[in-house]
N, C-alpha and C positions, 0 to 999 in steps of 0.2 A: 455567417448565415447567408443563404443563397433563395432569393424570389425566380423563380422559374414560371415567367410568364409569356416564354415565344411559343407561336403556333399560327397555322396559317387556317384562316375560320372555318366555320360550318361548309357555306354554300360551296368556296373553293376548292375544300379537301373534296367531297362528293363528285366533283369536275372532274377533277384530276387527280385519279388514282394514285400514280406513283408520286406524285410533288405531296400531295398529303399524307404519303409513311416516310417518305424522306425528309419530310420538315419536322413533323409531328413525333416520331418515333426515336429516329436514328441520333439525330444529336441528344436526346435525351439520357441512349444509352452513354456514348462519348463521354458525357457530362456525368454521371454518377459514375464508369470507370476509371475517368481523371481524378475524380475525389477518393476512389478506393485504392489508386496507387497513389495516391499521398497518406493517405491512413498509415497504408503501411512502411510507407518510408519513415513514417513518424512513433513505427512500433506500435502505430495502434491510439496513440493520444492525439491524434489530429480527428475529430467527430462529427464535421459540421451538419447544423439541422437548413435542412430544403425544405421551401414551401412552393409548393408545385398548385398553380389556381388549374384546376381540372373541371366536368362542365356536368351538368344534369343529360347532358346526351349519354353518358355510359349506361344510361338505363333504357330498355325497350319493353314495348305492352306484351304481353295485356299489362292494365296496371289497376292495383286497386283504388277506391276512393281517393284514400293517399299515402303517398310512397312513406315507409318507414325508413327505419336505419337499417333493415333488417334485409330488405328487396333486394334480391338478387342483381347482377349486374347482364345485358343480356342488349347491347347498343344494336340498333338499325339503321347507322349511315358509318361510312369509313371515320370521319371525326369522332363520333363517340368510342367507337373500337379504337384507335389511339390513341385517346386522350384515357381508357378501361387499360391500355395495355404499360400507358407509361407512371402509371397507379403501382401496377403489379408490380414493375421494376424496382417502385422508390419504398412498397413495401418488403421487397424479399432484402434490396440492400440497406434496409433498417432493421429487417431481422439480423442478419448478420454482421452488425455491428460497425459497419462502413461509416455511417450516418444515420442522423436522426431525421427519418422524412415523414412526412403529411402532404395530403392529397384533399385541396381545398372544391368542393365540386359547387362551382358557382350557381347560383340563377342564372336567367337573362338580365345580364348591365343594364338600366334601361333610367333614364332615358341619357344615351351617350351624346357629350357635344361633338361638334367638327361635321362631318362629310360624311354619306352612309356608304359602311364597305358590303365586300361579297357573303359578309355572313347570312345564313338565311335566317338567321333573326332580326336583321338590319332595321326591320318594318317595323318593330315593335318600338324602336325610338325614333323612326322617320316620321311615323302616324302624330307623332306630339312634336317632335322637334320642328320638322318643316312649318307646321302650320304656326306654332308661336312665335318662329322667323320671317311671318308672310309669305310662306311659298306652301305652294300645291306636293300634295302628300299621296303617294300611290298605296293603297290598301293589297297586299296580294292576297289574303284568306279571307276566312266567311265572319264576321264579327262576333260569331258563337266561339269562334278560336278559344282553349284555356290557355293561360301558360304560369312560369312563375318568376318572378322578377325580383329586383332589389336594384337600391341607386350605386350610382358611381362612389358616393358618397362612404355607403356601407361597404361597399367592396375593399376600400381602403382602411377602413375598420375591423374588415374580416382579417386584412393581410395584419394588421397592426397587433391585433388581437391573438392570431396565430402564436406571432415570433413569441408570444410568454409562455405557450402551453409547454409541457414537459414529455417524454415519453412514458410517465407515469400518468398522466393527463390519459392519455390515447388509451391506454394498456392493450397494447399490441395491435390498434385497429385502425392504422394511417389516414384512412379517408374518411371524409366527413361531409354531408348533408348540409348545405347550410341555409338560415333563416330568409324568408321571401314572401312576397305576396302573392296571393294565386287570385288571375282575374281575368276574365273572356274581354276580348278586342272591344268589345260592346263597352263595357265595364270601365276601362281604358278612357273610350270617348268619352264618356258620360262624365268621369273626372273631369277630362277636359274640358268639358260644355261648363261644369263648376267653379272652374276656376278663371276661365279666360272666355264662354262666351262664345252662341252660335256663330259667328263669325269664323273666328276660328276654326270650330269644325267645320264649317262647310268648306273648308280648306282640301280636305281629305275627300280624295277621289278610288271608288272600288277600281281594282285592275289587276282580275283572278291570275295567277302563275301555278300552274300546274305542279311545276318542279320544286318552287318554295312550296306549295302546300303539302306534295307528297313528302317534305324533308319533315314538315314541323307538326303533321301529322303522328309519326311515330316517337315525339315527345312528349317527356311527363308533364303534368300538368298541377299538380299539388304534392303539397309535404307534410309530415308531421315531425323535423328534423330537432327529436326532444335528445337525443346527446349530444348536438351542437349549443342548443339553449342551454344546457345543463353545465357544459362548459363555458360558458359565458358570451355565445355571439347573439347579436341583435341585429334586427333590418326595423323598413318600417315597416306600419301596420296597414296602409293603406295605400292605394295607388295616388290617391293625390297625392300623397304626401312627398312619393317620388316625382310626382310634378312639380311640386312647389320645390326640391332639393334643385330641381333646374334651373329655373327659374330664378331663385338664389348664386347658385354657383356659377352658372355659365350664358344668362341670359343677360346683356347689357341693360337691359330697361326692362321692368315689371311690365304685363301687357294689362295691368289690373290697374295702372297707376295712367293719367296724361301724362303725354310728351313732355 
């Protein structure tokens, strides 16, 4: 079994055309024809299942209230068109019996530890991460922002969760939706202010970026991803709660606790 989780992010691929089909794309193909000439050197008994984390960017507006399983796929930044075309790939060579593939289509990770990179979703765990580390937090959108989320936490849940399904599980439908919280920047803060305290927010500083807002603008913003629940994944149900998984997992000291 093979986790297929390289790709270079959002804001980078939109940068830079050719580095985001050549990262995103191309080894993707390599990697499922390497597997198909092993099939067959194997007559066909070598099957291995790929779980490929692929993004809610494959989807583009208009959008309704909230995205079903059913929405079309229809991407507005070079990222989501790659991350839509390497879907396609790991579906057609699971029709044909190369391999058993699935197409995990994440949330936004949120809230990530370490250092923020060039995804343009970076903000959405910079706004909470920075400021529970003491440091000043650059807002690039309007705090009306929707989007949809799930912790670090669930994501390794989702992969874990994955590797048991079957292709009888899927019945022929690789990609999947999966569970998240849907919640405006506002809404985000507001957690924050609950759980850690105006101080804290006053951490976060507005510092509008035209170019993140035009990327995250044509993202979806809610789900209703009832054949992932139905198969058994779960997130949380609230954005604190993705605070608190922080908090927990990658913060040295509670900021709810003294020194």
């Amino acid at each position: 079994m093979s986790y297929h989780l390289a790709s270079i992010v959002s804001g980078e691929a939109e940068q830079n055309f050719d580095k985001g089909w050549q990262t995103n794309l191309w080894p993707m193909w390599h990697f499922l024809e390497a597997l198909r000439a092993q099939h067959r050197a194997t007559g066909g008994t070598y099957r291995p299942k790929v779980i490929f984390t692929s993004s809610i960017a494959v989807f583009g507006g208009p959008y309704p209230q909230k995205i079903t399983d059913d929405f079309l796929q229809a991407p507005q930044t070079s990222y989501g068109a790659q991350k839509a075309a390497c879907e396609l790939l790991i579906q057609d060579f699971s029709r044909k019996g190369f391999l058993t593939g699935m197409s995990l289509r994440l949330p936004t990770i949120c809230v990530r530890p370490g250092k923020p990179n060039l995804a343009a979703s970076s903000f959405f765990s910079g706004i909470i991460r920075e400021p529970l580390n003491g440091e000043e937090a650059r807002l690039p959108v309007p705090d009306t922002e929707r989007h949809w989320h799930a912790s670090p936490r669930s994501a390794a849940r989702f992969l874990r969760h994955a590797a048991s399904l079957t292709p009888d599980d899927l019945a022929g439908r690789t990609a999947l939706n999966l569970p998240g919280v849907s919640c405006t920047v506002a809404e985000q803060i507001e957690a924050l202010r609950d759980v850690a305290g105006a101080d804290v927010v006053a951490r976060i500083k507005p510092a509008p970026d035209e170019a993140i807002m035009a990327i995250v603008k044509g993202w979806p913003r809610d789900f209703d991803p009832a054949r992932a629940r139905a198969l058994g994944f779960t997130a949380e149900e609230s954005f604190r709660e993705i605070i608190e998984v922080y908090i927990a997992d990658d913060l040295p000291h509670d900021p709810r606790q003294a020194p």
